[in-house]
Structures are given as structure tokens and as C-alpha cells.
C-alpha positions, -999 to +999 in steps of 0.1 A: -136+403+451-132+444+461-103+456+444-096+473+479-084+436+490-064+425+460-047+462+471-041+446+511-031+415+501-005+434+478+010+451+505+007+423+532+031+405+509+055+433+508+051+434+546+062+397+549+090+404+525+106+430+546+102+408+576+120+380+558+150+404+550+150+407+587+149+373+598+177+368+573+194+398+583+195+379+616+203+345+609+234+359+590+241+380+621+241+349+641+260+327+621+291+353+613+290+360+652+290+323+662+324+321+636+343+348+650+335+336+688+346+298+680+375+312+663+385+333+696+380+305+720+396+283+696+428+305+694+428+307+732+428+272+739+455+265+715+480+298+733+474+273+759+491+241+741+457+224+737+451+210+700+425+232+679+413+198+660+406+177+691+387+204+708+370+218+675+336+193+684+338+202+721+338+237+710+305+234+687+287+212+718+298+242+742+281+264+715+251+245+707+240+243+741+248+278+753+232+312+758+265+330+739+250+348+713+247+387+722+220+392+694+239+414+666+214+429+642+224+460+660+257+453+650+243+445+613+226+468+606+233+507+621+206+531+633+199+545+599+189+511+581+168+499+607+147+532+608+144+526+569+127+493+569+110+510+599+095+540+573+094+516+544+070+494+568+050+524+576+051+534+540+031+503+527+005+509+558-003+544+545+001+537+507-022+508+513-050+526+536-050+558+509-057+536+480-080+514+496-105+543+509-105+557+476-116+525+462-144+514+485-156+551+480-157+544+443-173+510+444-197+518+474-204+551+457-201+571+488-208+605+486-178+618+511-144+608+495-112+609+514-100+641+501-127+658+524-113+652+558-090+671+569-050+660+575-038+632+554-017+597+555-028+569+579-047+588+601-070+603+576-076+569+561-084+554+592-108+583+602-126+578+567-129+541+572-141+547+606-169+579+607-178+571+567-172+533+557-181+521+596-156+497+597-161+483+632-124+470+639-113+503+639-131+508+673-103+485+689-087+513+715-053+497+717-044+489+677-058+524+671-034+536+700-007+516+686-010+526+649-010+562+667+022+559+680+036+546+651+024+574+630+044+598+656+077+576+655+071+581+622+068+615+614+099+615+642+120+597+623+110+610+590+114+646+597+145+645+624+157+610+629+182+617+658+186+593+683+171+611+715+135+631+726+123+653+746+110+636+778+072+637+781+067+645+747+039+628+724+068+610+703+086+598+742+051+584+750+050+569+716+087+554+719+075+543+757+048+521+745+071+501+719+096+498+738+121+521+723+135+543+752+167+527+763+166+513+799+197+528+811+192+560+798+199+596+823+169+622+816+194+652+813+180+685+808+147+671+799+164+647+774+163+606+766+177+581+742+160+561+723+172+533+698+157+508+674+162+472+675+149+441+654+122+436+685+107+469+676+107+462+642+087+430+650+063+446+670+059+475+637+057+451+615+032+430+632+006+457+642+003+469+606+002+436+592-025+429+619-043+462+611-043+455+572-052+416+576-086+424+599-096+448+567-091+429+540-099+393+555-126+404+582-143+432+573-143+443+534-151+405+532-185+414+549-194+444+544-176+457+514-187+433+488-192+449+454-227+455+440-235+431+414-251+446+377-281+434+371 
């Protein structure tokens, strides 16, 4: 087995894990929500000489089989959390990609190493897997479009981190295709919001996974199997 995929597999899982936290995250979210709204209703229904206990069962039905819950991993977690699972997502994806062209270079013996392209991070990785390594996944328009954006929210984020854009800017174009500008948003003075949610995170989360899992299951499976010694 390459090295390069014991290094994917590595991150994957550290992928997975921060998507658990987030699922968790949620499910907390949910559960101390659902409290605080039976508790409310319950309170109101007893100002109004009903008795909490008799109604208590009704009042978990009612839930059960109702659209009441707002969604609150906003309210969990502020701005500034969710754009640091956000860069600690991103984080494995370019850890990950660096290490892993620097391998296959090593075991392929390639004669261009990483270091000679210009730029660095993701992008460089990817161009090195792409021009040098041939890796024919990385042709796929919209994941390389997609892990484009994300590098730009992430240098955005990284290096500024405020909570609105210029409008028509790379990063509002990269924010527009996951999602990210807020729909009721005013473009004042060539200005717009934009805000983070657990559906972006998803989407993040799932494109690098996606990315990583076609390289280390697909691809360095069948075309980047060591030499053997003789």
C-alpha cells in the first residue's frame, strides 16, 4: 500500500470526526431547544388553570409530530466557532494534499517535486497531482471549482473573517456558490452579508472528504502502486 493513502485515510478520519462533533453539536442543540420550548408551552397552559401533568404527554405528541424546531446550531455555536471547524476542515485538505505529493514524488521518483511550482497549499498540490502525477479525477470542472472556492473562503476567513464582502468579488462568487450570502441581505455601497451555518459546513466537509476519498480509493489504488524490489 502507498504511504500517500495510509496519509488520506488519516485525514478522512479526522474529517469524519469533526463532522461527528457537528452532528453532536446538533443533536444537543435540538434536545436543549425542544426542553426550553415544552417548558414555555407547559407554563402557559398552566397560567391558564390547566394541569401541567395531565397535559405533559399531549405536549410531547404535539412535539413529536411537529415542524417546531428552529434549527439552533447557530445559536450553539457563534460565527467564530463555526469558521474554525470551517479552517480546521480545510486544514486537513491542504495538510493532507502537501504530504501526499511529496510522497508519491518520492516513491514514483519523479523528477519535478512540489516545491517547483509556484504558489503553495491546496492549489499547488492539486496542480502537481494534475500537470505532473496525471491524476485524471482532478479533470472534474465542478469539484475543482468547488475546492476553488473553498480555498478563497478560506484565505477570507483566515486573513479577515468579518461577516460581510465586497459584492462581485472572487470571495462573493465563492460564498454564492455554497450558499453563504444571506438571502435577505441589502447590497449597500457595494456591500453583502454573509454567514455560516451547519449546511455549509456539510457541504465543506463533504467536498473535501469527496476530493481526498477519489485519491486515495480510486486513483493511487491504480496508478500509484509502489514499485516492487526485485
Amino acid at each position: 500500500m502507498s504511504l500517500a493513502k495510509v496519509f488520506i485515510h488519516s485525514y478522512v478520519s479526522e474529517l469524519e470526526e469533526i463532522q461527528e462533533y457537528i452532528d453532536q453539536i446538533d443533536i444537543w442543540q435540538k434536545a436543549m431547544q425542544r426542553e426550553n420550548f415544552k417548558n414555555s408551552l407547559l407554563d402557559s397552559l398552566d397560567s391558564m388553570g390547566y394541569d401541567k401533568k395531565d397535559l405533559e404527554g399531549l405536549v410531547n405528541e404535539h412535539l413529536d409530530s411537529s415542524d417546531w424546531y428552529s434549527g439552533g446550531f447557530r445559536e450553539a455555536f457563534p460565527q467564530i466557532l463555526i469558521k474554525s471547524l470551517f479552517l480546521s476542515a480545510y486544514s486537513c485538505l491542504e495538510v493532507c494534499l502537501t504530504e501526499v505529493s511529496e510522497i508519491i514524488q518520492k516513491e514514483q521518483n519523479l523528477l519535478i517535486k512540489p516545491d517547483d511550482f509556484r504558489g503553495s497549499g491546496v492549489l499547488r498540490a492539486l496542480l502537481y497531482l494534475k500537470k505532473v502525477v496525471l491524476l485524471p479525477i482532478l479533470s472534474d470542472h465542478e469539484m475543482e471549482m468547488d475546492i476553488r472556492a473553498l480555498n478563497k473562503l478560506r484565505n477570507f476567513y483566515a486573513h479577515d473573517g468579518k461577516n460581510h464582502i465586497k459584492a462581485k468579488s472572487p470571495v462573493h462568487q465563492a460564498a454564492e456558490r455554497f450558499g453563504i450570502v444571506q438571502d435577505s441581505t441589502i447590497e449597500i455601497f457595494g456591500i453583502v452579508q454573509i454567514y455560516l451555518d451547519k449546511e455549509f459546513l456539510n457541504k465543506a466537509i463533504y467536498t473535501i472528504k469527496l476530493l481526498l476519498t477519489y485519491i486515495g480509493e480510486g486513483i493511487i489504488d491504480k496508478y500509484m502502486t509502489p514499485r516492487r524490489s526485485h
